[in-house]
DOKE-740490 format. One record per residue: residue in one letter; residue number from 1; x, y, z of N, C-alpha, C, CB in turn; chain. Coordinates in Angstrom, 1 decimal. Glycine has a CB too. Layout:
<sites>
code|pos|n_u|n_v|n_w|ca_u|ca_v|ca_w|c_u|c_v|c_w|cb_u|cb_v|cb_w|unit
A|NUM|X|Y|Z|X|Y|Z|X|Y|Z|X|Y|Z|A;
...
</sites>
This chain:
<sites>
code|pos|n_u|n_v|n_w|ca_u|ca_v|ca_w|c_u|c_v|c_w|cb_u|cb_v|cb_w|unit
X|1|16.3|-10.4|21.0|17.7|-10.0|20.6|17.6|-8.7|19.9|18.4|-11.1|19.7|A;
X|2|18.7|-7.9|20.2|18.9|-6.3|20.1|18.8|-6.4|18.4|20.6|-5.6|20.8|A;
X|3|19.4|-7.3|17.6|19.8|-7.4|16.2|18.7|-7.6|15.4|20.9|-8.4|15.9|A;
X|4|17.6|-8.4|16.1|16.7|-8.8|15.0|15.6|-7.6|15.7|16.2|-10.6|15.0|A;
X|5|15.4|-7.4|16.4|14.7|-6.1|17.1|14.4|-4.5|15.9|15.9|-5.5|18.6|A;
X|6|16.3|-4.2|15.7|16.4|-3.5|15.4|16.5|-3.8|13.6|17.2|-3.0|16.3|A;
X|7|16.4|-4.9|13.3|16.2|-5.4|12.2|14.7|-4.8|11.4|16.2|-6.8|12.5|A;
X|8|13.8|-5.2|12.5|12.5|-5.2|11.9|12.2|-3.6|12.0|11.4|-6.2|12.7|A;
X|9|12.3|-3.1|12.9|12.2|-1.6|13.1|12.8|-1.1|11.8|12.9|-1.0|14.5|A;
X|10|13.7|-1.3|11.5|14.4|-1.3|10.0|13.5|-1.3|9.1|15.3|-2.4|9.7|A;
X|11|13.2|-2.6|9.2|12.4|-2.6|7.9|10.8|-2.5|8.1|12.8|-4.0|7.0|A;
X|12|10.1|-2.1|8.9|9.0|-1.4|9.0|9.2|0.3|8.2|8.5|-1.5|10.6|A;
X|13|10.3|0.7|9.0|10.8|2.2|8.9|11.1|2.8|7.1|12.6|2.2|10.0|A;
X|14|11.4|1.4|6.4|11.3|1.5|5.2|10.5|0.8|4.7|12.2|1.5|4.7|A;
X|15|9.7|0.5|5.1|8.1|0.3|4.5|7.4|1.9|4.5|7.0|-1.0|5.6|A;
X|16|7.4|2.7|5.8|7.2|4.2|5.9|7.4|4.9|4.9|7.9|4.9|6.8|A;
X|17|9.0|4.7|4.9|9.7|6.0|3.6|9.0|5.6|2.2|11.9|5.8|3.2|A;
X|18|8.8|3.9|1.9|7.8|3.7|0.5|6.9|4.4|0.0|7.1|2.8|0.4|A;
X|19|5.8|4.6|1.2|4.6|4.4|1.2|4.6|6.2|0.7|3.9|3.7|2.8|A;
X|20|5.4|7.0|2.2|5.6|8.5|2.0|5.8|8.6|0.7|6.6|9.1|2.6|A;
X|21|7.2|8.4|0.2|7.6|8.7|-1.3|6.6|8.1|-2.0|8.9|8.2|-1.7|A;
X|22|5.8|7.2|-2.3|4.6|6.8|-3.2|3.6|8.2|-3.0|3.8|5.2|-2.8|A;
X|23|3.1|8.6|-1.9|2.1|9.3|-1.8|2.6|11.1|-2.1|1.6|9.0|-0.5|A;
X|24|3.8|11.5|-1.8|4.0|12.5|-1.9|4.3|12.7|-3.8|5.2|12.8|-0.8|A;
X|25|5.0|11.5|-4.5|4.9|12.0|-5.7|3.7|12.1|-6.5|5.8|11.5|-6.2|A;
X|26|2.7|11.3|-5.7|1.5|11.5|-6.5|1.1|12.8|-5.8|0.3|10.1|-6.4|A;
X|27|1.4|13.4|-5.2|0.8|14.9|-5.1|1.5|16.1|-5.8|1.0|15.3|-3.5|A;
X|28|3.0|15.4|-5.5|4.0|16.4|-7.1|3.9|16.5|-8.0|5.0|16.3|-7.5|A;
X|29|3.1|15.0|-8.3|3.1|14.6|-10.0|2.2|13.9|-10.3|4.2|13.7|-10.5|A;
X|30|1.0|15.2|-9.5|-0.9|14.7|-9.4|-0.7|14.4|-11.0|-2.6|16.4|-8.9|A;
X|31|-0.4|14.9|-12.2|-1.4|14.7|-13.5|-1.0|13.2|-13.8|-1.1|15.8|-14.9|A;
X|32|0.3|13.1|-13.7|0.8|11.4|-14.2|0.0|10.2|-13.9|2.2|10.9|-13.3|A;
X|33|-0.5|10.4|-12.5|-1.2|9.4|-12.0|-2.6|9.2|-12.3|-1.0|9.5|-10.7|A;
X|34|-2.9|10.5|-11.9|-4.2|10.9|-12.7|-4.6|10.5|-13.9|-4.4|12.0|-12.9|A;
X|35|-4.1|10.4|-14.8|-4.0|10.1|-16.3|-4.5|9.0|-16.0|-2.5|10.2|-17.3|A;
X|36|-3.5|7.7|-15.0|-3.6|6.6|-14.7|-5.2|6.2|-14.1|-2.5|6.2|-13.9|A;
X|37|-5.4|6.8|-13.3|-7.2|6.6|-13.0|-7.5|7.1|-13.9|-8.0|7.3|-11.8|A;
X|38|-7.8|7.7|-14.2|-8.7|8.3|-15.2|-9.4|6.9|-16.7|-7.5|9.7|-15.9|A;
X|39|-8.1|6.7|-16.8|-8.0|5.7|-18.0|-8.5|4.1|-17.2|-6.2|5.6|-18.7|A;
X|40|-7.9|3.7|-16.1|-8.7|2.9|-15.6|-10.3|3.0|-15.4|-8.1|2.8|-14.4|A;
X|41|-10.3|3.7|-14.7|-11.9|4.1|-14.4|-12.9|4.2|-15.1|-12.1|5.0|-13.9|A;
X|42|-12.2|5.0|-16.5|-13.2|5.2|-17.6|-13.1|4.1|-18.2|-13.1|6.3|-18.6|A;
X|43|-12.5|2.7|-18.6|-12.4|1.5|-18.8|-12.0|1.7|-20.1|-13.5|0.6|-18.6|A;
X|44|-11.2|3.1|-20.6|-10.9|3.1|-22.2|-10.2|2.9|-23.2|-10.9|3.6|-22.5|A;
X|45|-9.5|1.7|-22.2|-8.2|0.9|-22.9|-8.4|-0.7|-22.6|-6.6|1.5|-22.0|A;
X|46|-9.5|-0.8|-22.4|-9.9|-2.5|-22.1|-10.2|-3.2|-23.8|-11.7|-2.6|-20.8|A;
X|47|-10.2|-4.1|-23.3|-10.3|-5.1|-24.9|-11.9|-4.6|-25.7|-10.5|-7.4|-24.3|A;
X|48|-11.9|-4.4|-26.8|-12.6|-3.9|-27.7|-13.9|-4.5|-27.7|-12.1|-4.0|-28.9|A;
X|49|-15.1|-4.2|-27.4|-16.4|-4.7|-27.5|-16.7|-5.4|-26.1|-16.5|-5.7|-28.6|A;
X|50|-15.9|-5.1|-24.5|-15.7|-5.2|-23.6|-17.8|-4.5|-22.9|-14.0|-4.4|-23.5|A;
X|51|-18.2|-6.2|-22.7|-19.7|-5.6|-22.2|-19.3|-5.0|-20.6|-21.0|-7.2|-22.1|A;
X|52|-18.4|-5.6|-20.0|-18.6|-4.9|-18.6|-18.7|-3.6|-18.5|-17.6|-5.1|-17.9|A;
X|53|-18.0|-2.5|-19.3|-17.9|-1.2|-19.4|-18.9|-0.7|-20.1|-16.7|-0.8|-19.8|A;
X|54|-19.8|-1.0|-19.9|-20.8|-0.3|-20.4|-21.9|-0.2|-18.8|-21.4|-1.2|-22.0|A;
X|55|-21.8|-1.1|-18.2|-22.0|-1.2|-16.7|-21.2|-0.6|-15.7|-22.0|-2.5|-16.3|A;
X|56|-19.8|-0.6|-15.9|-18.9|-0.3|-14.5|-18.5|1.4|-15.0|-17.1|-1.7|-14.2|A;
X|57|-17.9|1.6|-16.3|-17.3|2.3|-16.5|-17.7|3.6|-16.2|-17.0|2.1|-17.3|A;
X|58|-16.5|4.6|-15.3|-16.7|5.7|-14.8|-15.8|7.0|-15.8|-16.2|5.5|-13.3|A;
X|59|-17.0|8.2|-15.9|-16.4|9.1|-17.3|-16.3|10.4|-16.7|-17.5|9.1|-18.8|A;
X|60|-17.1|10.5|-15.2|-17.2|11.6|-14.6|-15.5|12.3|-13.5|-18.5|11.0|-13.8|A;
X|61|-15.0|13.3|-14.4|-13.7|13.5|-13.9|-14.4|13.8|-12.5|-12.7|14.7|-14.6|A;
X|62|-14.8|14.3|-11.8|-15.0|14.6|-10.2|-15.1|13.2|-9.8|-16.4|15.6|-9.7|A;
X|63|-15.5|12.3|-10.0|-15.6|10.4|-9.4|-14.0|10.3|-10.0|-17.3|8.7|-10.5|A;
X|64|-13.1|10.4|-11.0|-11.8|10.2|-11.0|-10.7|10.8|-9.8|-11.4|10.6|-12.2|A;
X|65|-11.1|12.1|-9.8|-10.3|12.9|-8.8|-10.2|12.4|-7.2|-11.1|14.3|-8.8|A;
X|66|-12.1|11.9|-7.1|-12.5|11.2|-6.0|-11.6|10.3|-5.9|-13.8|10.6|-5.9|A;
X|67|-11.6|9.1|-6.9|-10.6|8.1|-6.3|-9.8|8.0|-6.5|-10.6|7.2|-6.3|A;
X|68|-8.9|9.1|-7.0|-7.3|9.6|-7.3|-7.4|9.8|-5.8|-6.8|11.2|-8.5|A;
X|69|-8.2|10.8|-5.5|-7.5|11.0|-3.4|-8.2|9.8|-2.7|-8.2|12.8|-2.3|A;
X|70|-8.9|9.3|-3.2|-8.8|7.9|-1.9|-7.4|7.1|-1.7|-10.1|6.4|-2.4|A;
X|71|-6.9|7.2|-3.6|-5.8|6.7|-3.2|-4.4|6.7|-2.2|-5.7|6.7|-4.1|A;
X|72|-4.5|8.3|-2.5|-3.5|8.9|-1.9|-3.8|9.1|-0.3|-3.3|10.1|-2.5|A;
X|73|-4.8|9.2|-0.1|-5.4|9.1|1.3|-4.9|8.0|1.9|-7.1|9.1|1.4|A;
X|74|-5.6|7.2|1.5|-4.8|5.7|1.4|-3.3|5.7|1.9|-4.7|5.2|-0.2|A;
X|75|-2.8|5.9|0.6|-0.9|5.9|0.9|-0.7|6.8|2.2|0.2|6.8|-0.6|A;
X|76|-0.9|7.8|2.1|-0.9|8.5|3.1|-1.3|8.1|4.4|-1.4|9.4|2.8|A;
X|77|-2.1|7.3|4.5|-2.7|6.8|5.7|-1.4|5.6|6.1|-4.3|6.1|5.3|A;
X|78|-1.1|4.8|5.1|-0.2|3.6|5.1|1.1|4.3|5.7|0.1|2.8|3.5|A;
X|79|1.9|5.4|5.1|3.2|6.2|5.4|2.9|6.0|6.9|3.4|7.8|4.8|A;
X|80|2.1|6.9|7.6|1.5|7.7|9.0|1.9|6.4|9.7|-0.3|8.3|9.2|A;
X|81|1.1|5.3|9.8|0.7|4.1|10.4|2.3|3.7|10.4|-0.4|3.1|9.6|A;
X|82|2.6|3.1|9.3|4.1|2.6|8.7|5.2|3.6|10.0|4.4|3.2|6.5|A;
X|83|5.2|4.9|9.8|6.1|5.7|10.8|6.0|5.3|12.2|5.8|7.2|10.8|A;
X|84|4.3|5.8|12.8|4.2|5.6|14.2|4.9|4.2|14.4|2.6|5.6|14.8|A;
X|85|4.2|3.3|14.0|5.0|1.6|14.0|6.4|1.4|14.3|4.9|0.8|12.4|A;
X|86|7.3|2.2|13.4|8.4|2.6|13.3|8.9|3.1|14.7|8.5|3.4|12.3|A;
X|87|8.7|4.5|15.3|9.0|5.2|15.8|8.5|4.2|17.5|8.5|6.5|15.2|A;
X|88|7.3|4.3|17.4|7.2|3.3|18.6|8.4|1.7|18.8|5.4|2.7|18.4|A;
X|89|8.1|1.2|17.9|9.3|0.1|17.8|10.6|0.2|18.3|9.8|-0.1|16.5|A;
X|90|11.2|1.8|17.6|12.5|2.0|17.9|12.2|2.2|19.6|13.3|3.3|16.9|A;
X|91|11.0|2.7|20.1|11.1|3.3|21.4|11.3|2.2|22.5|9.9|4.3|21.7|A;
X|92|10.8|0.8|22.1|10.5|-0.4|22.9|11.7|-1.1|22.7|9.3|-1.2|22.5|A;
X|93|12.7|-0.9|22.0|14.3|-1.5|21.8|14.5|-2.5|22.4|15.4|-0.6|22.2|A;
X|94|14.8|-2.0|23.4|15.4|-2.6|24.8|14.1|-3.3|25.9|16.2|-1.1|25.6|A;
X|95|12.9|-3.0|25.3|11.8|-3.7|26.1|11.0|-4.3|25.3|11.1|-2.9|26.9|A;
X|96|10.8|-5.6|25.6|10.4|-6.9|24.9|8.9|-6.4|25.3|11.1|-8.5|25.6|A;
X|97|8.1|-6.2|26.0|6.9|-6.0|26.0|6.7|-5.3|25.2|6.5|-5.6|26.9|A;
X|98|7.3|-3.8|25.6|6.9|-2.5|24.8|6.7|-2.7|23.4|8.0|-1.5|25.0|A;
X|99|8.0|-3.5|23.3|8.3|-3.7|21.6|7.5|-4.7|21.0|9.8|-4.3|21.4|A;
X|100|7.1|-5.6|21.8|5.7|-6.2|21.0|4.6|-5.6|20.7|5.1|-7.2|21.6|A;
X|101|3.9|-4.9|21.7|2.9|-4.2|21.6|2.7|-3.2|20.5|2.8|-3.7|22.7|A;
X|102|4.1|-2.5|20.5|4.2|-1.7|19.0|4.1|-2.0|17.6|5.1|-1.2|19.0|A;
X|103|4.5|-3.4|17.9|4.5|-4.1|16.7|3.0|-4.3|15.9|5.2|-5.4|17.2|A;
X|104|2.1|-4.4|16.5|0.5|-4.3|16.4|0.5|-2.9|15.4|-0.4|-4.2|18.1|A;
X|105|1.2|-1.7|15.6|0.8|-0.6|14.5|1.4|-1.3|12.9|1.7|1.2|15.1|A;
X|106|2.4|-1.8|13.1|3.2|-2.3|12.1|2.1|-3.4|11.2|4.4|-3.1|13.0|A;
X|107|1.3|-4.0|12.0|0.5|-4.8|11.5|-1.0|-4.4|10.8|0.4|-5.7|12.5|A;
X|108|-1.4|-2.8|11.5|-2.4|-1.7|11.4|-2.0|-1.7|9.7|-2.2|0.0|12.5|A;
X|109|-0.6|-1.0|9.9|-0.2|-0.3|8.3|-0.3|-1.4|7.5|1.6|0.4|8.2|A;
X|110|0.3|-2.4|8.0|0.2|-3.6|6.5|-1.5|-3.7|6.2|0.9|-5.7|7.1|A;
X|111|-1.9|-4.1|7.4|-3.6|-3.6|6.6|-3.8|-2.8|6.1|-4.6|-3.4|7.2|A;
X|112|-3.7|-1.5|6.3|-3.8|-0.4|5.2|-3.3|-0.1|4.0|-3.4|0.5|5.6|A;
X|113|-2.0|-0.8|3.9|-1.1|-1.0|2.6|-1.5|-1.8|1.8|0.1|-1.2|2.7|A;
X|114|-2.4|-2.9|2.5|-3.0|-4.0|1.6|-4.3|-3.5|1.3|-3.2|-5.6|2.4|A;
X|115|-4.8|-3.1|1.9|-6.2|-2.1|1.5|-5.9|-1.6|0.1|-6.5|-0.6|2.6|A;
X|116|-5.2|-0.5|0.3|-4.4|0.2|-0.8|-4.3|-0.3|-2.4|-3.0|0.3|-0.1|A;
X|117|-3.1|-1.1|-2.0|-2.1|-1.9|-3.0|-3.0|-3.4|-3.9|-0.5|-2.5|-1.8|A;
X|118|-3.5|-4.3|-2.5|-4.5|-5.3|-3.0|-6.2|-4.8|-3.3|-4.4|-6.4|-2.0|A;
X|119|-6.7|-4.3|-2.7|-8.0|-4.3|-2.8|-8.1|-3.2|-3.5|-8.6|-4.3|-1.8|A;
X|120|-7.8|-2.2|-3.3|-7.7|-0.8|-4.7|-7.2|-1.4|-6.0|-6.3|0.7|-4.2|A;
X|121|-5.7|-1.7|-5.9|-4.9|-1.8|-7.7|-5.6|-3.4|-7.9|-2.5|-1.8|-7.8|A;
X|122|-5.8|-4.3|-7.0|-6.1|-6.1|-7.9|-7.8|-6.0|-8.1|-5.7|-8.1|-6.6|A;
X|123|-8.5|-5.8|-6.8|-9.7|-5.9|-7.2|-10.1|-4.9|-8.0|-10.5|-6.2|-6.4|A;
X|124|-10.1|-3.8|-6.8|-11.0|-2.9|-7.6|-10.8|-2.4|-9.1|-11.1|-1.9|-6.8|A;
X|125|-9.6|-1.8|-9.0|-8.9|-1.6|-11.0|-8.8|-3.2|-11.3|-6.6|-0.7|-11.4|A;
X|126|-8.2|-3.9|-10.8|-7.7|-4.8|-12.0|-9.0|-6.2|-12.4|-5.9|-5.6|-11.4|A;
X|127|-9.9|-6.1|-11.3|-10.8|-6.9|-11.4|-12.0|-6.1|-12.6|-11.3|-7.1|-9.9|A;
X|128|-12.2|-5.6|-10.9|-13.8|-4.7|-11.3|-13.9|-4.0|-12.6|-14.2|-3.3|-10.2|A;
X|129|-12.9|-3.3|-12.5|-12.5|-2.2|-13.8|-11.9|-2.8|-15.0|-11.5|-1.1|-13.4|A;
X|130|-11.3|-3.9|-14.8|-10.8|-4.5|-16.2|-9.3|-4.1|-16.7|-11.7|-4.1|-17.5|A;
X|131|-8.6|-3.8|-15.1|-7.4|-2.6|-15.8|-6.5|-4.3|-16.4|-6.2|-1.1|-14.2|A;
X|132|-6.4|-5.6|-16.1|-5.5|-6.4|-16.7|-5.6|-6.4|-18.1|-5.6|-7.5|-16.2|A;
X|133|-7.2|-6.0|-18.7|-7.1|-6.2|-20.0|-5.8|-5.0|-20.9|-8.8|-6.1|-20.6|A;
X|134|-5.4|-3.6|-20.1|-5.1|-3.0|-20.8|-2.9|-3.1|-20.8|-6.0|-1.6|-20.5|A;
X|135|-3.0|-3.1|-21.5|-1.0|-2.9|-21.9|-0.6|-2.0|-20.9|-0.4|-1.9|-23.7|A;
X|136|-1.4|-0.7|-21.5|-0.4|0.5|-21.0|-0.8|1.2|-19.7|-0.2|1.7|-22.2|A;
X|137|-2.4|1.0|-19.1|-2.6|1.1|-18.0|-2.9|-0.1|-17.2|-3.5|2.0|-18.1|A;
X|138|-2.3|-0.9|-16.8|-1.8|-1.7|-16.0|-1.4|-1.7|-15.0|-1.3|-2.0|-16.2|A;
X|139|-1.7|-1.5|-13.6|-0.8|-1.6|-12.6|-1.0|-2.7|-11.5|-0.8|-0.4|-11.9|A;
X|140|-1.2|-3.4|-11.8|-1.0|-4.8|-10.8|0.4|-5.6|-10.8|-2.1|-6.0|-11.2|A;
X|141|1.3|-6.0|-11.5|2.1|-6.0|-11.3|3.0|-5.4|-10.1|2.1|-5.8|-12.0|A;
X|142|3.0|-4.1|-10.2|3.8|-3.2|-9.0|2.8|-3.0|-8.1|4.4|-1.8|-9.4|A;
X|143|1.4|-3.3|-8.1|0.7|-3.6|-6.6|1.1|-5.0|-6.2|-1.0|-3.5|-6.6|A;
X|144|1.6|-6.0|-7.1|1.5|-7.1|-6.1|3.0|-6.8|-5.5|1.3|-8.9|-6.8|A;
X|145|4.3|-6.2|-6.2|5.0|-6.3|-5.2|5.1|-5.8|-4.4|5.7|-6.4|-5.3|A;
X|146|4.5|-4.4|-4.0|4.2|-3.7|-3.3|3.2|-4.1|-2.1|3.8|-2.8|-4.0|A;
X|147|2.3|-4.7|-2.3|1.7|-5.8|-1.1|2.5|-6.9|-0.6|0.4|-6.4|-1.4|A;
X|148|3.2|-7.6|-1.4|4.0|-8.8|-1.1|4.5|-8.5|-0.1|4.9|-9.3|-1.9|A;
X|149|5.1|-7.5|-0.4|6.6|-6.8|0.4|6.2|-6.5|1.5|7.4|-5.4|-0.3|A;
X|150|5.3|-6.0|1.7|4.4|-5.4|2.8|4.5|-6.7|3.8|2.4|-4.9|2.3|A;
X|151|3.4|-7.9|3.0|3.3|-8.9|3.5|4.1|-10.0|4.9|3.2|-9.3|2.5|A;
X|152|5.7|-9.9|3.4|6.7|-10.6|3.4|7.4|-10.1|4.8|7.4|-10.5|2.1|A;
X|153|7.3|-8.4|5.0|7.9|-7.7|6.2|6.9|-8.1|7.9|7.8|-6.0|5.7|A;
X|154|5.8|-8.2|7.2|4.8|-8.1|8.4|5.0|-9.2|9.0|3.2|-7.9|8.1|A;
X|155|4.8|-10.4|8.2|5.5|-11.8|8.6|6.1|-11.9|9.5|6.3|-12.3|7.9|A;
X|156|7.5|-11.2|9.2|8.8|-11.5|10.0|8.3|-10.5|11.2|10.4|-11.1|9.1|A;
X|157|7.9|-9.4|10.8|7.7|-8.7|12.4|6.9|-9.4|13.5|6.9|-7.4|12.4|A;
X|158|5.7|-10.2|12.6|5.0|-10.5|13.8|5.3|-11.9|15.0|3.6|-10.5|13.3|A;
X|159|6.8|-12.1|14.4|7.3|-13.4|14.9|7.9|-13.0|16.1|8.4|-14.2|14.0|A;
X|160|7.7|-13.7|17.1|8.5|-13.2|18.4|9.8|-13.5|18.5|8.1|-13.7|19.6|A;
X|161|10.6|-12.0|18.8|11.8|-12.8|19.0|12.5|-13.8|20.0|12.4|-12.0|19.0|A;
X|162|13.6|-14.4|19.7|13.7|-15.2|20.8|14.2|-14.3|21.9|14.7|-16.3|20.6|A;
X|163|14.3|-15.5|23.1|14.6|-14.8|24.4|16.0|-14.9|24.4|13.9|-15.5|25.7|A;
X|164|16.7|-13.6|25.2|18.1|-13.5|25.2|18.8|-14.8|26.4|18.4|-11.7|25.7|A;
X|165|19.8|-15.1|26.1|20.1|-16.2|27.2|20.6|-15.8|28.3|21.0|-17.0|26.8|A;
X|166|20.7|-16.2|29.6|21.1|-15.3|30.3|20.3|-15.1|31.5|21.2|-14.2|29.6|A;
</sites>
């Protein structure tokens, strides 16, 4: 059906614009974020007498910068994926094949976004690095909804739609 078709194309299409607008303001507003690795990575807001960081913890700004742009690579990678997905989608509208097959980029990006969002912000910061122990550098929270959402969309895309009657 044309409605739920154009539904999902919808909301893949703004999963895109997220991902863009996440990545482009960390390029506008490199130091903000940066601040944010930086303090993750170096583990210097974790709970006081914290033995992991004396093992994991990273102090070397060029390894911050590094994975300041994996991140954004990352997003950036998720936007790209997220669009084509989009753009192909809208192009298969009217064709149930077409339109499935595109749907597979849709499912590319959610991997990428989950790369990103879960395996970057839960494990790697919030595990590996200890970012749950800290207040003010924290970001798992807004990675889980940010993967959820991903999740929650991918879900519904990868359901077939029904067949028109007729």
């Amino acid at each position: 059906m044309l409605a739920i078709r154009l539904t999902k194309t919808f909301m893949v299409a703004a999963l895109a614009a997220f991902a863009g607008l996440v990545t482009i303001g960390n390029l506008v507003d490199y130091g903000s974020n940066y601040a944010f690795v930086q303090h993750v990575l170096s583990m210097d807001d974790t709970f006081p007498g914290n033995a992991l960081a004396a093992a994991r913890a990273i102090t070397d700004p060029r390894l911050w910068q590094l994975g300041y742009g994996l991140i954004i690579a990352g997003e950036g990678l998720t936007a790209l994926l997220f669009t084509i997905a989009a753009a192909a989608m809208l192009a298969g509208l009217r064709d149930g094949r077409r339109f499935a097959r595109a749907k597979a980029w849709a499912v590319v990006a959610a991997g990428a976004g989950f790369a990103v969002w879960f395996l970057g912000f839960m494990v790697v910061g919030g595990e590996y690095f200890a970012m749950w122990q800290s207040h003010t550098w924290n970001g798992q929270e807004p990675a889980f909804r940010f993967y959820m959402t991903m999740l929650a969309v991918i879900i519904f895309v990868s359901q077939a739609e029904p067949v028109e009657p007729g």
